[in-house]
C-alpha positions in Angstrom: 141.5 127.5 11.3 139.5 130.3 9.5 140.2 128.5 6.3 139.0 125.7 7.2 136.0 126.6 8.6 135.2 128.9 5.4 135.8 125.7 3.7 133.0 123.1 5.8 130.7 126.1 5.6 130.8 125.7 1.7 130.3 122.2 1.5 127.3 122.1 4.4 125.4 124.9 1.9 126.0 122.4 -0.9 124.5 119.2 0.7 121.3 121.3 2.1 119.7 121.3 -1.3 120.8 117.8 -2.1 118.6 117.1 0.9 115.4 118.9 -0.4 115.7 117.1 -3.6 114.9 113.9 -2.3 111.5 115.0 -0.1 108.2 114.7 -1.7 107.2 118.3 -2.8 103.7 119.1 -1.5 102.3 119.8 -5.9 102.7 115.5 -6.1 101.4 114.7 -3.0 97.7 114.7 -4.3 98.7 112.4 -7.2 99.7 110.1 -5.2 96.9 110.5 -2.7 94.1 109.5 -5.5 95.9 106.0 -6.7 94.4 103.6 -5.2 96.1 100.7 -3.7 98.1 98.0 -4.7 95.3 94.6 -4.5 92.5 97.0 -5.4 90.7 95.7 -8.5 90.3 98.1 -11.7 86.8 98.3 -12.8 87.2 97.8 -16.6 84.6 99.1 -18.9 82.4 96.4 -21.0 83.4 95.7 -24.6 80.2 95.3 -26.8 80.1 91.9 -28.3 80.3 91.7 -32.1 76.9 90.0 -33.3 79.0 86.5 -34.8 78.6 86.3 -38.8 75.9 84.3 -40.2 77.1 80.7 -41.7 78.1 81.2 -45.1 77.5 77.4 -45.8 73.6 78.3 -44.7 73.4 81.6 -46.6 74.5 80.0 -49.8 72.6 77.2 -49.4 69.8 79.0 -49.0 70.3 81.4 -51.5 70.7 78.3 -54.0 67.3 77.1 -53.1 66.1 80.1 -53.8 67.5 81.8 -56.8 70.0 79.2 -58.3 69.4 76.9 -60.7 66.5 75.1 -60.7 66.7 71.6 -62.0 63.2 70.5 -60.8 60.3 72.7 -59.4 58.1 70.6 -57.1 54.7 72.0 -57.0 51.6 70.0 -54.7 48.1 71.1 -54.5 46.7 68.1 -52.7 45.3 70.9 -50.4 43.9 70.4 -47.0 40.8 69.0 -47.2 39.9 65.3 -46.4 36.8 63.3 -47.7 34.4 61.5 -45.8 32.4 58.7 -47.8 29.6 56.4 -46.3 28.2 53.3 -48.7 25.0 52.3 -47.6 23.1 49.1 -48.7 21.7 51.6 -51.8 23.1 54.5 -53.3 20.4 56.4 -52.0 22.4 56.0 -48.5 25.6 57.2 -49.7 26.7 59.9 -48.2 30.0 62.2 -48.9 31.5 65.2 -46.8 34.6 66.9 -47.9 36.5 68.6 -44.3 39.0 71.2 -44.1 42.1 70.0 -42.3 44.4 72.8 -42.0 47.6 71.8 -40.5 47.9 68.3 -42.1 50.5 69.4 -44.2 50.1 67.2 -47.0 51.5 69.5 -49.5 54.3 70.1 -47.5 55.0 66.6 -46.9 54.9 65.9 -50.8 57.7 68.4 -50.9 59.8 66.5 -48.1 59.6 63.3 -50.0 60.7 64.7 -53.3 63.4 65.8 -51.6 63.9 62.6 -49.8 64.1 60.7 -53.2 66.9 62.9 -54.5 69.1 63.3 -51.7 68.6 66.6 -50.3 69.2 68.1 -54.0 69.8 71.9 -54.0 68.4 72.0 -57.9 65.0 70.8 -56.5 62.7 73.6 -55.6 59.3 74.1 -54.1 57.2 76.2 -55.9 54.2 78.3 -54.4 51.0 79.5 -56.2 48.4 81.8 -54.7 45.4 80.4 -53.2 42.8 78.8 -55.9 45.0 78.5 -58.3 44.3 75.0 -58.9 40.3 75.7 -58.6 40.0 75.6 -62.0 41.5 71.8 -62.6 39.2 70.8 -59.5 36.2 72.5 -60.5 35.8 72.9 -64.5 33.0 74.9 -65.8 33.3 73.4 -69.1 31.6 70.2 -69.8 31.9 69.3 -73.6 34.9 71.4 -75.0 37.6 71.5 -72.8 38.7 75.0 -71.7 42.5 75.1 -72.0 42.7 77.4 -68.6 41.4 74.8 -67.0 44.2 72.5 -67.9 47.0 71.5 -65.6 50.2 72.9 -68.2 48.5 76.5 -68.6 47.8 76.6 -64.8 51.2 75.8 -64.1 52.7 77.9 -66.7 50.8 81.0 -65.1 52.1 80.3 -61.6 55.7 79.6 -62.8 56.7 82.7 -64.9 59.6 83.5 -63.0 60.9 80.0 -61.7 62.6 78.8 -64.9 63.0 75.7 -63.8 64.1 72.7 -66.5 60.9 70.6 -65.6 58.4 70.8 -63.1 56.9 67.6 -61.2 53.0 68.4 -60.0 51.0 66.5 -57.6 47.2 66.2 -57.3 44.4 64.5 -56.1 42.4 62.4 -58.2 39.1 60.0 -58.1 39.5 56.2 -58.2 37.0 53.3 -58.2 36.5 51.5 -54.8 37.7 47.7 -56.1 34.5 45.7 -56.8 32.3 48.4 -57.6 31.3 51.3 -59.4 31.6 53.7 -56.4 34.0 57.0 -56.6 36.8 57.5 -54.3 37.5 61.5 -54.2 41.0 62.5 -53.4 42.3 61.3 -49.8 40.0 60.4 -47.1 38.3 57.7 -45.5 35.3 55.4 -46.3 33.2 53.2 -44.2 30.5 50.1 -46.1 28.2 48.0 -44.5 25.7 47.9 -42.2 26.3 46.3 -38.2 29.6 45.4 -36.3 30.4 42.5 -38.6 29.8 43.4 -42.1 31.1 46.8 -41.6 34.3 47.7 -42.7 36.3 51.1 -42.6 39.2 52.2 -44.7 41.4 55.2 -45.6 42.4 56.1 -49.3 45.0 58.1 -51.1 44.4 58.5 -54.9 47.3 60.9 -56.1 48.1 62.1 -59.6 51.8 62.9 -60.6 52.7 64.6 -63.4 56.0 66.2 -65.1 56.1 69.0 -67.3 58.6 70.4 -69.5 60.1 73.2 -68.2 59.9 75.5 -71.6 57.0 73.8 -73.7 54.8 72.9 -70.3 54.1 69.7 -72.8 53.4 66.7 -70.4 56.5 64.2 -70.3 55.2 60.6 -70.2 56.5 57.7 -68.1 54.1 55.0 -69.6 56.0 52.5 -67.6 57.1 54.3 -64.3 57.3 51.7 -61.5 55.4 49.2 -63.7 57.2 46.1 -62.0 55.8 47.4 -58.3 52.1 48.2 -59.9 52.3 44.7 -60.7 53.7 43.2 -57.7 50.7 45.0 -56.1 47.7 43.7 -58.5 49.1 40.3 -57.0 48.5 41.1 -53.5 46.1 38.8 -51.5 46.7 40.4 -48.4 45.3 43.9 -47.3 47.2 46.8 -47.2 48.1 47.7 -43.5 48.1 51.1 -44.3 44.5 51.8 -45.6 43.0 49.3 -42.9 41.2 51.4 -39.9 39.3 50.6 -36.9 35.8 51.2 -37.2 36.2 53.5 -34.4 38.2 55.8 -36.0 35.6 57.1 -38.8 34.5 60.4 -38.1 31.0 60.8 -37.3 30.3 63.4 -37.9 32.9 64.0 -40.6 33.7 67.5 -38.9 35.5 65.8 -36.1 38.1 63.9 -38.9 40.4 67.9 -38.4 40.8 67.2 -34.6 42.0 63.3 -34.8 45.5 63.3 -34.4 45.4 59.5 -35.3 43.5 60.1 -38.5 46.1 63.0 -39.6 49.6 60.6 -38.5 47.4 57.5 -40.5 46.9 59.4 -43.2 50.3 61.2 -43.5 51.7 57.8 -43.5 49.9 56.4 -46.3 50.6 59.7 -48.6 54.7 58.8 -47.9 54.3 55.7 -48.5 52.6 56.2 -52.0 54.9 58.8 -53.1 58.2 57.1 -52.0 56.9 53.8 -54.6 55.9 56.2 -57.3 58.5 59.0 -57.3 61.2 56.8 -58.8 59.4 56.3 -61.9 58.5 59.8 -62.4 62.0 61.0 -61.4 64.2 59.1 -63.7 65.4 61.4 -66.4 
């Protein structure tokens, strides 16, 4: 009996710590005090977006426009100003005003055409100048001997050291003879003639020059033919243009008010697009 009790006595002292094992000691009981509980969402912190990568199709392209080759250089000084004519009964009532129109965007539209004409071409680039560069072709100061600074090749090869472009296509104003007269027409504007509600008769006008330069001798390149067969179709017109006909409503009187008309702007827009889209072709062909 004693050995057998000696022997229970052993194994009961070897199960005791087998017990104590298995109870959570009080050093972890903290731990698992602070987790929190199974459904509880985990705040996670927020990842800073990456800003997304330019276009590379838009970069180059624009980089092309810029600094790439440069098949033609478009460069417009029609300005913004717009002329206001009256023809009286004598030329003692003429009268002429010439109004700023900033915001017109003639010179920008010339660009959008050119680029119209030949499809969106990277090669063709707009060239800027600083402001009066063209005053010298506008307003010459010699009268007998022609001042070569005043001509259009040096004042294009001044503002065009650095474009290197293979030819250059330049677009200005110019004067024309109101049909059936010997009266001037100065650059883009409107006119009004006559005298009364019947024999008076308003008009806009659009006399542009275009000229294309070689890109390395600046020596004019002629198109003595350019969109002959549509000059021609025109001189057999018997109909009015559309385009130059306007209400004799519409003429600014004073001329200062010809900046705010929003009709007299989209009118003449139109009839500068239309003029250019018939005589780029000619002038673009190599």
């Amino acid at each position: 009996m004693l050995r057998r009790f000696v022997v229970a006595t052993i194994l009961l002292s070897c199960l005791v710590p087998a017990g104590r094992a298995q109870s959570p000691s009080p050093a972890n009981a903290p731990a698992a005090a602070n987790k929190p509980p199974a459904n509880t969402p985990v705040a996670h912190k927020p990842v800073a977006k990456k800003p997304a990568p330019k276009s590379k199709a838009a970069a180059t392209q624009h980089d092309v426009a810029q600094t790439g080759p440069c098949r033609l250089g478009v460069i417009s000084a029609l300005g913004d100003q717009f002329a206001v004519q009256h023809f009286g009964i004598t030329v003692f009532e003429n009268k002429e005003s010439v109004v700023p129109v900033a915001g017109w965007g003639l010179d920008d539209l010339v660009l959008a055409r050119v680029r119209a004409a030949t499809g969106s071409d990277p090669t063709v680039r707009g060239i800027s100048y600083p402001t009066g560069a063209f005053d010298p072709f506008y307003n010459p100061k010699s009268r007998f001997i022609p001042d070569p600074s005043e001509r259009l090749p040096t004042i294009v090869k001044n503002i065009t050291s650095n474009a290197n472009c293979e030819r250059y296509l330049v677009v200005t104003r110019s004067k024309g003879e109101l049909p059936g007269t010997h009266m001037t027409l100065d650059g883009i504007g409107t006119y009004d003639q006559g005298i009364g509600s019947v024999l008076r008769h308003t008009h806009l006008f659009a006399n542009i020059w275009i000229l294309i330069l070689d890109g390395k001798t600046y020596e004019a390149i002629n198109h003595p033919f350019a969109n002959f067969g549509t000059h021609f179709a025109d001189s057999l017109r018997l109909t009015e243009d559309p385009l130059t006909r306007l209400d004799t409503s519409l003429f600014p009187d004073p001329p200062e008010t010809a900046s705010s008309s929003a009709t007299l702007r989209e009118r003449t827009r139109a009839l500068v697009a239309a003029l250019l889209d018939k005589e780029l072709p000619g002038y673009l062909k190599e």
